[in-house]
N, C-alpha and C positions, 0 to 999 in steps of 0.2 A: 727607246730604240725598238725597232723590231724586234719581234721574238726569236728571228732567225739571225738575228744579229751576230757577229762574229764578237763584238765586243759585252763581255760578260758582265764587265763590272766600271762604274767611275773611272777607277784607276785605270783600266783599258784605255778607256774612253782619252783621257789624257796624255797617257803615255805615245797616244798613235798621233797626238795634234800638235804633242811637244816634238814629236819624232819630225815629223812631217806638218807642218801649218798648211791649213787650207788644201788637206786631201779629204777631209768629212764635210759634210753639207750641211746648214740647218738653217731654219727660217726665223723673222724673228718677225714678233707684231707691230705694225705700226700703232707709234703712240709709245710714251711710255708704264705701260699696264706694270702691273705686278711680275709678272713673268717676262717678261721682255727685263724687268729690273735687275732681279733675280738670274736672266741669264749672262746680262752684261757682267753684273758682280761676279759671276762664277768666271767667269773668260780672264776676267782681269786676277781674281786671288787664284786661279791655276796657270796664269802667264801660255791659255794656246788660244789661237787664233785658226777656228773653223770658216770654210766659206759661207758667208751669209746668202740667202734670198731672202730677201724682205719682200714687204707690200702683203703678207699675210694681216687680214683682219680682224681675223676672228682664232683664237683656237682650235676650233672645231678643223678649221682650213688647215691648219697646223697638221694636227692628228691627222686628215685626210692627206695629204700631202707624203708623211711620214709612210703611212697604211700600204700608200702605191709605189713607196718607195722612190720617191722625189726627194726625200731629206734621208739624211742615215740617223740624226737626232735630233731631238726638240726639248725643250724646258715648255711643258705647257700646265693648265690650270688641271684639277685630280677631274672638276665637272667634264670639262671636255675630252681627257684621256680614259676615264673609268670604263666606258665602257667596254672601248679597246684591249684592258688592260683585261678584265676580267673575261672577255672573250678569247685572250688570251692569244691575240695578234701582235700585243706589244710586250713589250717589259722594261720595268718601270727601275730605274738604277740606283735613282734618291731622291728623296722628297724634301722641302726647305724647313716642314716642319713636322713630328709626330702625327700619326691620323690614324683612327681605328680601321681607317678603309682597305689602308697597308701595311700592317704590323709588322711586318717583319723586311721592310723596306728601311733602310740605315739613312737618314740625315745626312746634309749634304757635312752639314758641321762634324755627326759621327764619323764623316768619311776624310775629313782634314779642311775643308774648305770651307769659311764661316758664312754662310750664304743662306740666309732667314730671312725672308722674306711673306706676306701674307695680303690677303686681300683684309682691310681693315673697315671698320666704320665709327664714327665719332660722334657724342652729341656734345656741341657748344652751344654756350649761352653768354650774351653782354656780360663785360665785367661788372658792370650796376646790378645785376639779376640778384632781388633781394634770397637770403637763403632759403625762408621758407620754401621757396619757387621751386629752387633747386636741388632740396631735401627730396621733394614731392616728384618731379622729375626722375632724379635718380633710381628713386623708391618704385616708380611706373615701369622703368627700363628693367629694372633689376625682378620686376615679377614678369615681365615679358620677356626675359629671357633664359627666367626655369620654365619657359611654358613646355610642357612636354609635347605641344602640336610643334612649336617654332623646334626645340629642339632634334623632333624626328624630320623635320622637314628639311633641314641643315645635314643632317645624317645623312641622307638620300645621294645628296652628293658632296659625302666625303667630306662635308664642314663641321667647324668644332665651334661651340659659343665659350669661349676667354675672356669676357669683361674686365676692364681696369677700371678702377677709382679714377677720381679727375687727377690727382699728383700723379700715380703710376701713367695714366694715360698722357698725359705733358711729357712727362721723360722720354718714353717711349716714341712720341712723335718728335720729337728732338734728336732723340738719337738717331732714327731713321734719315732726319734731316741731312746730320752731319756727315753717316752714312754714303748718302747718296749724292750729297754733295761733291764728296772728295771720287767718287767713282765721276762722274760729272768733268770735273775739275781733271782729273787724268784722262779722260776721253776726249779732253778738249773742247767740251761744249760747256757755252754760259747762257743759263737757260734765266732767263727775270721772269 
């Protein structure tokens, strides 16, 4: 939200959309990005319905929009709200997951609504891929991603390196799947 916000906190936030539907404004991205995901999940596990403007592309557009006071809130990415945030135009009510960049910003989950979401990245390989391959692989990721360049570079805006093994990372995209399915499936859309 803006900084001049009237609403202080999540539970504000809610309370005025459960009260009233579709008297706060917010945009969402076309496509379904991370955030845009992340927003829909939140609308549906707090049951309010804000007026959408879509056709935003980009976050950036997001934040600018919010900035001029075109939207009263947004669910956008930390890269595109940080700077906002630390200039101290915006404020920030919850993030989907811990980040050194907002310490003391409470989880959407901290705050009652299970809403995790992240930008992710995966490396597969054929299921024929003999092990050696994929020892050796792993082994390549796994020093490329203590590099202390990649890591400060991630930092910059607000990213954290979380790597999962191949088991933990299967669960993980499966769970997201189901996830997102049944959000899908309640929304009424059947996406192939």
């Amino acid at each position: 939200v803006r900084a001049d916000s009237p609403r202080r906190s999540l539970a504000d936030l809610v309370a005025v959309l459960r009260a009233s539907p579709e008297t706060l404004t917010t945009g969402t991205l076309v496509g379904w990005w991370p955030t845009a995901l992340a927003q829909a999940l939140f609308w549906s596990r707090a049951a309010i319905k804000p007026h959408v403007v879509s056709s935003y592309y980009s976050g950036a557009e997001l934040v600018e929009a919010l900035s001029q006071g075109q939207l009263d809130f947004v669910v956008a990415g930390l890269a595109d709200v940080a700077p906002s945030l630390s200039g101290g135009t915006l404020r920030a009510l919850a993030v989907s997951g811990r980040t050194r960049a907002l310490p003391e910003t409470q989880t959407f989950r901290e705050l009652g609504w299970d809403v995790t979401t992240a930008w992710w990245r995966g490396l597969a390989v054929q299921a024929e891929t003999p092990n050696e391959v994929v020892y050796r692989l792993r082994a390549g990721l796994q020093v490329a991603l203590a590099s202390a360049e990649l890591l400060a570079d991630f930092a910059r805006s607000g990213l954290s390196v979380d790597p999962l093994d191949g088991p933990e990372f299967t669960q993980f995209v499966l769970d997201e799947y189901q996830t997102f399915g049944a959000l899908f499936t309640s929304l009424g859309l059947n996406l192939r």
